[in-house]
C-alpha positions in Angstrom: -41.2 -28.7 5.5 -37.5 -29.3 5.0 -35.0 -26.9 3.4 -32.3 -28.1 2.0 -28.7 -26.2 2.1 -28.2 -26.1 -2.0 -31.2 -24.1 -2.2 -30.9 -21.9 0.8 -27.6 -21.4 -0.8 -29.0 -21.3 -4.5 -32.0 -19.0 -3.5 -29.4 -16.5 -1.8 -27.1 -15.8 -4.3 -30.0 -15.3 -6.9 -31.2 -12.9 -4.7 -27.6 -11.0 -4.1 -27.6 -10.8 -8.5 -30.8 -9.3 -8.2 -29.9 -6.5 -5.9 -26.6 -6.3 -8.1 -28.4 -5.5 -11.1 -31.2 -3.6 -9.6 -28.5 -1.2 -7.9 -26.2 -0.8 -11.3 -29.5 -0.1 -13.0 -30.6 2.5 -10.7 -27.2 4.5 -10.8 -27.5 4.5 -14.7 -24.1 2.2 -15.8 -25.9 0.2 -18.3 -28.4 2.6 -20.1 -26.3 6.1 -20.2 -23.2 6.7 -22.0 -20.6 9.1 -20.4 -19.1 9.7 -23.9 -21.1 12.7 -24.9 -20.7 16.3 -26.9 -22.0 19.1 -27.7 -23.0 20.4 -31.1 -24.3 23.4 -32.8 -26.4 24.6 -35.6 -27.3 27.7 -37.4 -30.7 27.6 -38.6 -32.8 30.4 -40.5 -35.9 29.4 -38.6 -36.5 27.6 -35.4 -40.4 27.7 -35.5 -41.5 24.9 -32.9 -37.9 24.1 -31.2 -37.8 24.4 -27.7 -35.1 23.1 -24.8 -35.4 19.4 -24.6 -37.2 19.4 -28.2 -36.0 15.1 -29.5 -34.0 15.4 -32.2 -34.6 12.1 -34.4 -32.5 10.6 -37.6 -35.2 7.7 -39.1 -37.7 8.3 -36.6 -35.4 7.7 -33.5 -33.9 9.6 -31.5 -30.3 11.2 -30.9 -29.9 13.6 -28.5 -32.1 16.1 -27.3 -32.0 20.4 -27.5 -29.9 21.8 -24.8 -30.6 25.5 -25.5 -31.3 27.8 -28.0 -29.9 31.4 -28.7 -28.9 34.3 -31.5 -25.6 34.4 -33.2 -24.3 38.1 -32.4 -22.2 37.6 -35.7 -24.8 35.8 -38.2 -28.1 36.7 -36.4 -29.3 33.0 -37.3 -30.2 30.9 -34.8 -28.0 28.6 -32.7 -29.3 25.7 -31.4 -27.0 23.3 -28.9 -27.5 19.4 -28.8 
């Protein structure tokens, strides 16, 4: 069998964007966005929300619950996302 030097060369540099990709998947540049804030809400009843609760708009979803607490001044219940 005889190898050529294109595809040596070919098969080499698909391999190096492979690993590329794979790498810049793995640390998270492509699917996480670094732009991100935290919001609150006062709610009368919290029944069924828990810390990492989804938190959907049209069935998909946002953001997730961060953490849950009392208002000392209200006494409703803040929620952080």
């Amino acid at each position: 069998m005889q190898r050529s030097t294109f595809e040596t060369i070919l098969g080499a540099s698909i391999l190096a964007i492979a690993i590329s990709v794979g790498i810049i998947l793995y640390k998270g540049q492509l699917t996480k966005s670094k732009d991100t804030y935290a919001l609150f809400g006062n709610f009368d009843h919290i029944d069924g929300i828990r810390k990492e609760s989804e938190i959907k708009i049209s069935g998909i979803t946002i953001s997730n619950v961060v953490e849950s607490d009392l208002d000392p001044k209200t006494h409703l219940a803040r929620v952080k996302i």
